[in-house]
N, C-alpha and C positions, 0 to 999 in steps of 0.2 A: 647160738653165739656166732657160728662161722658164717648166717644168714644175716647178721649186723655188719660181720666184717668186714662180707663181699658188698652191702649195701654202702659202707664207709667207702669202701676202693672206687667204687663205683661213680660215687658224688663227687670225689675228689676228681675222677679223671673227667668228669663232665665240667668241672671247675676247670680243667688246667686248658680244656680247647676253648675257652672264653678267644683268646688271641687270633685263633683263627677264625673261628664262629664270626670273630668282628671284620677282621680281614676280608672275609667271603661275603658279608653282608656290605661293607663297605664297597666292593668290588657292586652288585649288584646293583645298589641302590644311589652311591655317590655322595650319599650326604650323612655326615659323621653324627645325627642327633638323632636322626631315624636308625642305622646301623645299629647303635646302642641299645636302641628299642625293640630292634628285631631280635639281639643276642640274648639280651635282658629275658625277653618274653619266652623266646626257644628254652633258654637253662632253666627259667621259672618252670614249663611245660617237663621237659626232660627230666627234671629234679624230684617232681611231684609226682611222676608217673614213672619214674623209674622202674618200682615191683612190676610193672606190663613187659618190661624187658625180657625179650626170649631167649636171645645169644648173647652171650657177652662178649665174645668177638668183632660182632657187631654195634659196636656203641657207639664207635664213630661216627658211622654213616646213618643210624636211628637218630641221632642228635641233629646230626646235617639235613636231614630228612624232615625234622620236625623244624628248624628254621627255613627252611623252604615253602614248609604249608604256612609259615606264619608271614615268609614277603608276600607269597602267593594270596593271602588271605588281605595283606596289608593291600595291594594294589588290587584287589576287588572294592572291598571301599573306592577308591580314589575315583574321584572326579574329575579334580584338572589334575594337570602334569607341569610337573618342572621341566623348564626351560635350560637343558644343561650349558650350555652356551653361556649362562647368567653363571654361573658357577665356578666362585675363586678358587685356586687350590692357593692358599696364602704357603709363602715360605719367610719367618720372619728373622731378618737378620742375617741370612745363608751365608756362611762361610765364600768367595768366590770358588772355591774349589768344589762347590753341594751346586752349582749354580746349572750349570750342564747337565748334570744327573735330575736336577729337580725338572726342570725344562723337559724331558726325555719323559720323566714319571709323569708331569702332566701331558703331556701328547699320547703317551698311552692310554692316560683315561680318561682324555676327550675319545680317544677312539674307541675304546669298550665302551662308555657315553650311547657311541653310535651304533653298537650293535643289537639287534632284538636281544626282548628277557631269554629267549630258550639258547641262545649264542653267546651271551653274556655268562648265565649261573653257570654251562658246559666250559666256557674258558677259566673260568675264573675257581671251577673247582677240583679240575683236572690241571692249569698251569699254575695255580696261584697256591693251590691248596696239595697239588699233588695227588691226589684222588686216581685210583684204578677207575679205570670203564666201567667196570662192573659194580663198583662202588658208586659212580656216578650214577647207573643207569637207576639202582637201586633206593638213590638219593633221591633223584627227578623221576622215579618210578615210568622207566620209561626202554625200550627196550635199547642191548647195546652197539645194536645196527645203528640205531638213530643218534644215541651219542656221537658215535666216531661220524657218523658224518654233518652233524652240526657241529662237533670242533673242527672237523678240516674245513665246512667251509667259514666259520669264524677266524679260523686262522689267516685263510686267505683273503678275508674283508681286513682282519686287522694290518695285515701288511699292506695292502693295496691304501688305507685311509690311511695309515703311518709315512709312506714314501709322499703320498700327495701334502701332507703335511710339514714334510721334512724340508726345512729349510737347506739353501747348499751351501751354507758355512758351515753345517752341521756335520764334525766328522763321526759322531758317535753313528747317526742314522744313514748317515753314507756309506759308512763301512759294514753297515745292517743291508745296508742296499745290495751292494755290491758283491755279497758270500753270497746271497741266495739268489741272486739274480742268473 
């Protein structure tokens, strides 16, 4: 009975990181119909294969893990590539007050856009998702020397491609400028 239980708790908490699993796939890949398919396919994988679960501490970063082999797997397929460039981020109807902030969130992800997949999943799973290093590295199976230093230097392409972006009417980015300069 307490082997259903914890299998119950189990599914449930693999159901509730749906939001992020999409988030982090989103951040990756850009486009909201693929995302879906990545998270979709990860919780189908994780759900099914649960009882393979060794730590149960671990279920975050085994979930994250196994949507990682599934982008990693999706862009081995791939033939051609999207043209991020061609890529709306629509905002429809935006309050004028969302208008500045939307502007700011698409210039962000024109620049993750720009940065390779191994600078890309590291930002996006460490600032977006909040992920430890160690967590990360374990994610991207990969060691956590090489993490921190493909987030520092993702960090510093993102701000370097954010400032060149930055219009100078722009006081949000300017004053982004400006602290860390």
């Amino acid at each position: 009975m307490a082997t259903w239980l914890a299998q119950r708790r189990l599914r449930q908490q693999v159901c509730d990181m749906r939001p992020q699993l999409y988030r982090t796939a989103f951040a990756w890949c850009h486009d909201a119909a693929l995302a879906d398919d990545l998270v979709q396919e990860a919780m189908m994988k994780a759900l099914t294969r649960l009882k393979t679960l060794q730590d149960e501490a671990a279920l975050k970063a085994w979930v994250f893990r196994i949507m990682t082999n599934c982008y990693r797997d999706w862009g081995r397929r791939q033939k051609d590539t999207v043209d991020v460039d061609t890529i709306d981020i629509p905002c429809d109807d935006c309050p004028e007050t969302q208008t500045e902030r939307s502007r700011v969130v698409q210039d962000v992800r024109l620049a993750m856009a720009q940065l390779s997949d191994d600078h890309r999943q590291v930002v996006a799973l460490v600032d977006l998702e909040g992920f430890a290093y160690a967590e990360v590295s374990e994610v991207l199976e990969v060691p956590i020397g090489t993490v921190m230093s493909r987030l520092s230097r993702a960090r510093a392409q993102l701000r370097k491609l954010l400032l060149e972006q930055a219009a100078p009417e722009s006081p949000t980015l300017r004053l982004v400028r400006t602290q860390h300069d």
